[in-house]
FIBADREN-446653 format. One record per atom (N, C-alpha, C, O, CB): residue in one letter; atom name; x, y, z negated. Coordinates in nm, 3 decimals. Atoms other than C-alpha are relative to their C-alpha. Glycine has a CB too. Layout:
! residues N
  miba  kemi     east    north       up
     A    CA        X        Y        Z
...
! end
This chain:
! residues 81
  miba  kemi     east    north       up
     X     N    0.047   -0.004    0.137
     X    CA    6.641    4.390    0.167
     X     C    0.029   -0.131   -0.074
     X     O   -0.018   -0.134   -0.188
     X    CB   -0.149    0.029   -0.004
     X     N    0.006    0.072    0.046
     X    CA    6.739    4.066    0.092
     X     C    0.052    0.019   -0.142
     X     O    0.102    0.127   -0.171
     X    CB    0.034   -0.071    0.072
     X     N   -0.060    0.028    0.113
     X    CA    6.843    3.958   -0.253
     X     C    0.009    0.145   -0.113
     X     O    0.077    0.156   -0.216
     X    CB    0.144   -0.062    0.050
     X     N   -0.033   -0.145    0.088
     X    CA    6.769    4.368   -0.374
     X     C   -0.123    0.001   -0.063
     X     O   -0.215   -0.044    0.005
     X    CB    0.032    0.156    0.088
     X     N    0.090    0.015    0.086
     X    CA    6.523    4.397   -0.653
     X     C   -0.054    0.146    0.028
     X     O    0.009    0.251    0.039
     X    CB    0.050   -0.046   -0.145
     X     N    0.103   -0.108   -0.076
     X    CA    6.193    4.617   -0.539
     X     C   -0.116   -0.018   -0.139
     X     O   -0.169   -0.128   -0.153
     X    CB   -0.076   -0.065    0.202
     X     N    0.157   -0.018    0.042
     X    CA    5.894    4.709   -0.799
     X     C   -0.075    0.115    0.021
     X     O   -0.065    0.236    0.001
     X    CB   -0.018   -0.015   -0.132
     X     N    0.130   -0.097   -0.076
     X    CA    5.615    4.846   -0.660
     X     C   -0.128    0.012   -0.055
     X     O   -0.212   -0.077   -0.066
     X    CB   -0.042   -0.050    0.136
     X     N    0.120   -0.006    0.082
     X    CA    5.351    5.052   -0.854
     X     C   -0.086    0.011    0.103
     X     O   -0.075    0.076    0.206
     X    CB   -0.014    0.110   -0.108
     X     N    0.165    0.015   -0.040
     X    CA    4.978    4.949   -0.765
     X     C    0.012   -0.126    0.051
     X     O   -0.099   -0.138    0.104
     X    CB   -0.075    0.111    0.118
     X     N   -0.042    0.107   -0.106
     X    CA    5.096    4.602   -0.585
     X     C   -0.119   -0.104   -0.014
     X     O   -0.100   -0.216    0.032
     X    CB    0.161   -0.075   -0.032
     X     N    0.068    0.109    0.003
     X    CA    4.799    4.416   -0.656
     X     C   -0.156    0.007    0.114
     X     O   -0.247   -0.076    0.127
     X    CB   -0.025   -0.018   -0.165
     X     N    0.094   -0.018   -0.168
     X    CA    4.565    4.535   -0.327
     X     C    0.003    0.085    0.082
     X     O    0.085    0.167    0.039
     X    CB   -0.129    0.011    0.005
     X     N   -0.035   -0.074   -0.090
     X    CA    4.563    4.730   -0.056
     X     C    0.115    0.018    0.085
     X     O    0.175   -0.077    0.134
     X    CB   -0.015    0.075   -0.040
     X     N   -0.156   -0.065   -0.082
     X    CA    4.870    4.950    0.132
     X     C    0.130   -0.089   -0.117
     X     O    0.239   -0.117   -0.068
     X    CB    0.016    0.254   -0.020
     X     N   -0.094    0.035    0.107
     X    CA    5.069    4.794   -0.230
     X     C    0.016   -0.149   -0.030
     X     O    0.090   -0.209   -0.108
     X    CB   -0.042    0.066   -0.123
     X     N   -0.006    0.139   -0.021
     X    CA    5.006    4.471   -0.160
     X     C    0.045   -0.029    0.117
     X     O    0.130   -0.118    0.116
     X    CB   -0.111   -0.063   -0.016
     X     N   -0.084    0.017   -0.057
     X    CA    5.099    4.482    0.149
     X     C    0.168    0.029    0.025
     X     O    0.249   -0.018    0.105
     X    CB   -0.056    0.019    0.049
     X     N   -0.161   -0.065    0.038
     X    CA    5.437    4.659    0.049
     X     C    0.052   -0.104   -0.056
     X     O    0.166   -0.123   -0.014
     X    CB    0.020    0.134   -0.109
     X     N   -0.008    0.115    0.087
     X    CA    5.452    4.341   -0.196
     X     C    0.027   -0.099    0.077
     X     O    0.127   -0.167    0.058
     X    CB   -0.112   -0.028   -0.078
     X     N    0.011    0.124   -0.130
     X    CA    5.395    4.100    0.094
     X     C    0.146    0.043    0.065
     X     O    0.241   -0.035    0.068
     X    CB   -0.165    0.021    0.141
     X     N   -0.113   -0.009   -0.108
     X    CA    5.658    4.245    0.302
     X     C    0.117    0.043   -0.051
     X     O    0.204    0.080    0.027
     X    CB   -0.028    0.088    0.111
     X     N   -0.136    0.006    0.062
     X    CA    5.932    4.284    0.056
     X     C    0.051   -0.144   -0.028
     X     O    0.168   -0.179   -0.012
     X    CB   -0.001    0.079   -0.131
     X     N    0.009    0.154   -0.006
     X    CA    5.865    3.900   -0.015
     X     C    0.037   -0.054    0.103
     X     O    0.118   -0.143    0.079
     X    CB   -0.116   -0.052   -0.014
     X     N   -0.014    0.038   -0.130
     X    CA    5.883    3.830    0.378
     X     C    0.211   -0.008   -0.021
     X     O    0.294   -0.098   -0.024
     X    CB   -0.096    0.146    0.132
     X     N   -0.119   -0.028   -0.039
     X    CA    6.216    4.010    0.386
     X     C    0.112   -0.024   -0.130
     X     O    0.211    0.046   -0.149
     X    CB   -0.008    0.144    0.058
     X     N   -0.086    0.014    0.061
     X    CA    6.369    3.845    0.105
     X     C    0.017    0.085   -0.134
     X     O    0.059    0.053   -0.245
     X    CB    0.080    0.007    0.081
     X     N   -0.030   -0.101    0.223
     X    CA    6.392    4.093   -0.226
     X     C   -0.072   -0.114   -0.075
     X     O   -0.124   -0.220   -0.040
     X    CB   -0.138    0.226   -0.064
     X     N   -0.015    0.068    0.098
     X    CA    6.360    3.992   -0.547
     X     C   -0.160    0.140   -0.064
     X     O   -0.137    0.261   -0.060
     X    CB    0.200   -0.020   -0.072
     X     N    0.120   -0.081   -0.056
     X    CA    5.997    4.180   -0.584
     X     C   -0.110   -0.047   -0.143
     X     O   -0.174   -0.151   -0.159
     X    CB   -0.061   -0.063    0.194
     X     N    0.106   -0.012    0.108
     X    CA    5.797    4.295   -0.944
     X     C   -0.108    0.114    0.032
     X     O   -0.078    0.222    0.083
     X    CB    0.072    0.033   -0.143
     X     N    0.108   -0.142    0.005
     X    CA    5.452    4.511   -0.954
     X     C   -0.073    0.023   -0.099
     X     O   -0.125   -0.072   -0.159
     X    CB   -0.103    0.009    0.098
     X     N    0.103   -0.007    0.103
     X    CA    5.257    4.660   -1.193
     X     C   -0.124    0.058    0.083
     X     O   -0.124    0.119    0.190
     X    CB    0.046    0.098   -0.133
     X     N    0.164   -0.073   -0.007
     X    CA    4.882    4.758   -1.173
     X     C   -0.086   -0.019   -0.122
     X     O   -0.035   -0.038   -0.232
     X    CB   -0.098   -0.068    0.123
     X     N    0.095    0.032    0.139
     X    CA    4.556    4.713   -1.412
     X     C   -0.058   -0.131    0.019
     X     O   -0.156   -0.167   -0.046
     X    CB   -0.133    0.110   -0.028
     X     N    0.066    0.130   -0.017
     X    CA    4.494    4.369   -1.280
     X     C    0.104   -0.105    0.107
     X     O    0.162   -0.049    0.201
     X    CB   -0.165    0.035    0.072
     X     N   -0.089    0.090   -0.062
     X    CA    4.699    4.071   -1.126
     X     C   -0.041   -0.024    0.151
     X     O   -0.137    0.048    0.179
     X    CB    0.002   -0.131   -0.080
     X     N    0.042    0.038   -0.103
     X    CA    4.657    3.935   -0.772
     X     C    0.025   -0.153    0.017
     X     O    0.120   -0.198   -0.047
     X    CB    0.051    0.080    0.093
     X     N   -0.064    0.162   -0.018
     X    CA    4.683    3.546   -0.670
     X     C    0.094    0.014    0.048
     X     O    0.093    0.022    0.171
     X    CB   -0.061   -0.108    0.078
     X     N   -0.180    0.023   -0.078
     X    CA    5.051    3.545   -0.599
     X     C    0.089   -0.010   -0.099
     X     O    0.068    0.043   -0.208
     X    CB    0.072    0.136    0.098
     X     N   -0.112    0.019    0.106
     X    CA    5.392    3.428   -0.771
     X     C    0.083    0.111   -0.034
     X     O    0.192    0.095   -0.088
     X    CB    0.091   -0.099    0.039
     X     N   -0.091   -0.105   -0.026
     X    CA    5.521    3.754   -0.750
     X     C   -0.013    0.053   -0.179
     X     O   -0.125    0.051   -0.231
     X    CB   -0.058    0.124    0.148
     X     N    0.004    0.000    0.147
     X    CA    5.590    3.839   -1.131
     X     C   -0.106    0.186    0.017
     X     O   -0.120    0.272    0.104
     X    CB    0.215   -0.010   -0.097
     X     N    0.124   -0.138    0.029
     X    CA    5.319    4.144   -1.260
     X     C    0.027    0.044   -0.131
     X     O    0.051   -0.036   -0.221
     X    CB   -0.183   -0.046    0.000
     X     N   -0.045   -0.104    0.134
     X    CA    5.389    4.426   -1.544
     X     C   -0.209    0.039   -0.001
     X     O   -0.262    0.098    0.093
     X    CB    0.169    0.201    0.061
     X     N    0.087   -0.038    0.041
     X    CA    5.043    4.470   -1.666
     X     C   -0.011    0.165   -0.031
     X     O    0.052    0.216   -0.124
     X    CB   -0.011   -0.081   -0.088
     X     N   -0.026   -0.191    0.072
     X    CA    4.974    4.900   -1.683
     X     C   -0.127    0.060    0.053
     X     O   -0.208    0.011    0.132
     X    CB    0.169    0.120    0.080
     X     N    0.133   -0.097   -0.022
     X    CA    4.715    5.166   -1.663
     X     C    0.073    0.118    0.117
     X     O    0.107    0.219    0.056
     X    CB   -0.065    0.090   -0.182
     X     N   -0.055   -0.078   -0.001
     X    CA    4.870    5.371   -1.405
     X     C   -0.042    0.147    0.040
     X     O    0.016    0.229    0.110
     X    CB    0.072   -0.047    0.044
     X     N    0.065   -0.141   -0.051
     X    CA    4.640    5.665   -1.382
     X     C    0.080    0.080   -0.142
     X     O    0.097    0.201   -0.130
     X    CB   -0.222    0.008    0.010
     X     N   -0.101   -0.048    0.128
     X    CA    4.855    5.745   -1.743
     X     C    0.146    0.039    0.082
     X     O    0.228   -0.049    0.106
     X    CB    0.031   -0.151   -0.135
     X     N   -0.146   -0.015   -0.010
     X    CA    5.166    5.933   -1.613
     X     C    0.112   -0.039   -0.107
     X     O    0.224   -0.073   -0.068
     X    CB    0.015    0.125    0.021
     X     N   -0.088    0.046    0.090
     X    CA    5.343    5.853   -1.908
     X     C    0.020   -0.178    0.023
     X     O    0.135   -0.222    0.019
     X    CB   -0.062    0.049   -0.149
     X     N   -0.020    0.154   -0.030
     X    CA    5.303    5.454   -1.839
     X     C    0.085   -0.007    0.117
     X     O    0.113   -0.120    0.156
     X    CB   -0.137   -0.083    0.030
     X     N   -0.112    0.020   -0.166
     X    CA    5.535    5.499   -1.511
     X     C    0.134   -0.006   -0.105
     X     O    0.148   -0.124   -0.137
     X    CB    0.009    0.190    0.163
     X     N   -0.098    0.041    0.088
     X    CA    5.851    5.519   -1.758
     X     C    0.013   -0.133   -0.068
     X     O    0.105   -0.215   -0.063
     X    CB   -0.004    0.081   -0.086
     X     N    0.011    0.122    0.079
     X    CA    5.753    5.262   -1.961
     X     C   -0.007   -0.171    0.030
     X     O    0.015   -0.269   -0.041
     X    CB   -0.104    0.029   -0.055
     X     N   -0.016    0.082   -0.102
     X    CA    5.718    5.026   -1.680
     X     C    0.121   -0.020    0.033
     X     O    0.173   -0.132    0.031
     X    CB   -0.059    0.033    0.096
     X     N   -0.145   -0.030   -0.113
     X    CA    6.046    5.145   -1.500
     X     C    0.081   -0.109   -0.146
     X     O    0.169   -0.189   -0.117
     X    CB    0.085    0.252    0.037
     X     N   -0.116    0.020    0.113
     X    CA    6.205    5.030   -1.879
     X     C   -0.053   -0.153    0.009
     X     O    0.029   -0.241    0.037
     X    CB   -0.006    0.100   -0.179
     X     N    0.014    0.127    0.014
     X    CA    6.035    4.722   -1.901
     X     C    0.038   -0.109    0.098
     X     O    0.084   -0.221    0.078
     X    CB   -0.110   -0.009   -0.023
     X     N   -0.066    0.080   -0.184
     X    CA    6.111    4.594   -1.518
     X     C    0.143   -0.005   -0.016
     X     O    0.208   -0.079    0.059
     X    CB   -0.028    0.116    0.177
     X     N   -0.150   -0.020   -0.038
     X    CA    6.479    4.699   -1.608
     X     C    0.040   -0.102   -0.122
     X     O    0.138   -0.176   -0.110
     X    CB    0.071    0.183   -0.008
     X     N   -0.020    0.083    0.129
     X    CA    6.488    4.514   -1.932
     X     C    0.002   -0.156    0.036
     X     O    0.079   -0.229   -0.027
     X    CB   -0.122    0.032   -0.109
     X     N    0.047    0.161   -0.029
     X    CA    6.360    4.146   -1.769
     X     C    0.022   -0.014    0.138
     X     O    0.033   -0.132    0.169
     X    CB   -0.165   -0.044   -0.033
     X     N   -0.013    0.034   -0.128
     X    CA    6.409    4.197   -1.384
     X     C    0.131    0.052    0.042
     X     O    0.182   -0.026    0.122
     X    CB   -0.110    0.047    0.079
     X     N   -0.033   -0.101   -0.113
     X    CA    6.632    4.434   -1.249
     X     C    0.200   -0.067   -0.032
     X     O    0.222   -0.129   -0.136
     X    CB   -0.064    0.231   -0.048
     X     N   -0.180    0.057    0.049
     X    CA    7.064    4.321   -1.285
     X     C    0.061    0.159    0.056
     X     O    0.041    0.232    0.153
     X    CB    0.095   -0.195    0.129
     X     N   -0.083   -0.098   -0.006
     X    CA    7.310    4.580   -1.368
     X     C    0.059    0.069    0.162
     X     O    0.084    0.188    0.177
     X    CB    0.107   -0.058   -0.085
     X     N   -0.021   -0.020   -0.136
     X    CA    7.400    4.596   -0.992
     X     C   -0.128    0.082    0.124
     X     O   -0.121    0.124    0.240
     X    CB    0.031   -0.149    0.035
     X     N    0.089   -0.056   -0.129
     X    CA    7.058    4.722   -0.859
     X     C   -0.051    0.145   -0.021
     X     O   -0.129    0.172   -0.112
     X    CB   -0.139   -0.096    0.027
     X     N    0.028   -0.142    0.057
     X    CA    7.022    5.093   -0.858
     X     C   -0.178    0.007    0.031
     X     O   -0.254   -0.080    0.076
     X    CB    0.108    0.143    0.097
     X     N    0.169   -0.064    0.015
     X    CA    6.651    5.299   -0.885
     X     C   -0.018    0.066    0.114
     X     O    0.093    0.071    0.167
     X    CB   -0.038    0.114   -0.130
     X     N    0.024   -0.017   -0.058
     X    CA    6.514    5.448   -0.631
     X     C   -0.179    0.026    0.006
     X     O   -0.272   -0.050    0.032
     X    CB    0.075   -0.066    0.045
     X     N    0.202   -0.059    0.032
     X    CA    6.138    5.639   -0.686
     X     C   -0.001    0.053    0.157
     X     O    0.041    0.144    0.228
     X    CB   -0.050    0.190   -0.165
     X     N    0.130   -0.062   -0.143
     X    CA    5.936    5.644   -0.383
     X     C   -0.148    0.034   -0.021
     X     O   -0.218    0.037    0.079
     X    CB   -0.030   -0.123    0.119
     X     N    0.116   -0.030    0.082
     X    CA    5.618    5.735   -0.605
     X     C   -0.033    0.123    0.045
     X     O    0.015    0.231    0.012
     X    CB    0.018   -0.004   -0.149
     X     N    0.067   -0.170   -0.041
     X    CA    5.430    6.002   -0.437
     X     C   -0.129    0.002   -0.098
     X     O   -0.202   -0.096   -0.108
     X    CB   -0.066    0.026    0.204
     X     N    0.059   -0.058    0.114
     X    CA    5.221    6.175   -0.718
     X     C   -0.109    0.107    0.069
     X     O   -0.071    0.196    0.144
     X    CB    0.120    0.071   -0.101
     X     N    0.120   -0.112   -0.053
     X    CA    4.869    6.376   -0.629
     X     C    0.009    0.043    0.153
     X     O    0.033    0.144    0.220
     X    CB    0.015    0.150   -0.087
     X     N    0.026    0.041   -0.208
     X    CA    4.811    6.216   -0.246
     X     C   -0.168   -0.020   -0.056
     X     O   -0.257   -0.050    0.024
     X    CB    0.115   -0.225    0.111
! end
């Protein structure tokens, strides 16, 4: 994973923090949104994401300031777990 740009919705506790942690370990280049920050340098998209419509709006904003023409998408977002 090195050097491949990863954002991960919910990343600020739990299973999504640790997803956060261990994309960091292994090198990516590593943004998250949630409704609240965590102590870490890891850059944060501020979002509500119980709003399905805010998952787009995210994806655009991460692609706009993080993501380089070179890194494709990839939704691993499982929806009504």
């Amino acid at each position: 994973m090195k050097d491949q740009a990863v954002l991960v919705f919910g990343g600020n506790r739990g299973i999504g923090a640790a997803i956060v942690d261990g994309f960091v370990h292994d090198g990516a280049r590593v943004m998250y949104a949630s409704r609240s920050p965590r102590a870490s340098t890891v850059p944060f998209i501020e979002a509500d994401l119980t709003d399905p419509a805010v998952g787009a709006q995210v994806v655009d904003q991460a692609a706009s300031v993080f993501f380089q023409a070179e890194d494709g998408i990839r939704d691993d977002l499982v929806t009504g777990v």
